[in-house]
N, C-alpha and C positions, 0 to 999 in steps of 0.2 A: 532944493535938491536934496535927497534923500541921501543919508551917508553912517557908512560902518563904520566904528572904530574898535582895533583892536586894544583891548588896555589889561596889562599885567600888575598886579599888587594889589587887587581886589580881592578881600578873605573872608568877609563876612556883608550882611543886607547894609548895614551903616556905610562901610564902605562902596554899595553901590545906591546910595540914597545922595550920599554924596558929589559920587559923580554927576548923577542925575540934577541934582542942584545946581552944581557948577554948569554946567549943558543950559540947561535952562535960562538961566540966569543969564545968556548971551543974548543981545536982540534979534527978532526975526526968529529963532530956533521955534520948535514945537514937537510935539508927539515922542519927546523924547524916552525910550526904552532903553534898560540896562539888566541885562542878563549877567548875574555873579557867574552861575552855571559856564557860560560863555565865553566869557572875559569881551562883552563887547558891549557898546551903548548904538542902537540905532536909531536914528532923528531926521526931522528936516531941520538943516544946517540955516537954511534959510539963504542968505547972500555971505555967511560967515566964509572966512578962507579956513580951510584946513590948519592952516598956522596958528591964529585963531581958536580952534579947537583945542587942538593940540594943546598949548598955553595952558585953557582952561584947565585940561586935565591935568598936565605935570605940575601946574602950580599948586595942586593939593595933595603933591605925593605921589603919582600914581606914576605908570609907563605908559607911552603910546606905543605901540609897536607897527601899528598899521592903519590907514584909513582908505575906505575904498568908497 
């Protein structure tokens, strides 16, 4: 299942190479995309819950603000 997330604290490419790391780095994930411009990473989530996601992202600092 294909899913947005909004993320705040992303300033610069490292900071979204990061993200992207982390995302990936979940099982099942793929195609994972991270627009700094954006403030958002779009992927398939795979069977991942949102919760899940989430995690990944703030556990390296970032904000989730939204996932759709």
């Amino acid at each position: 299942m294909y899913k947005t997330i909004s993320i705040e604290g992303m300033h610069c490419q490292h900071c979204s190479a990061a993200v992207t790391k982390a995302l990936a780095a979940l099982p099942g994930v793929s195609g994972v995309s991270v627009s700094l411009e954006q403030g958002q990473a779009v992927l398939d989530a795979g069977s991942n819950s949102d919760a899940a996601l989430r995690e990944a992202i703030e556990d390296i600092g970032f904000d989730v603000t939204a996932i759709k």
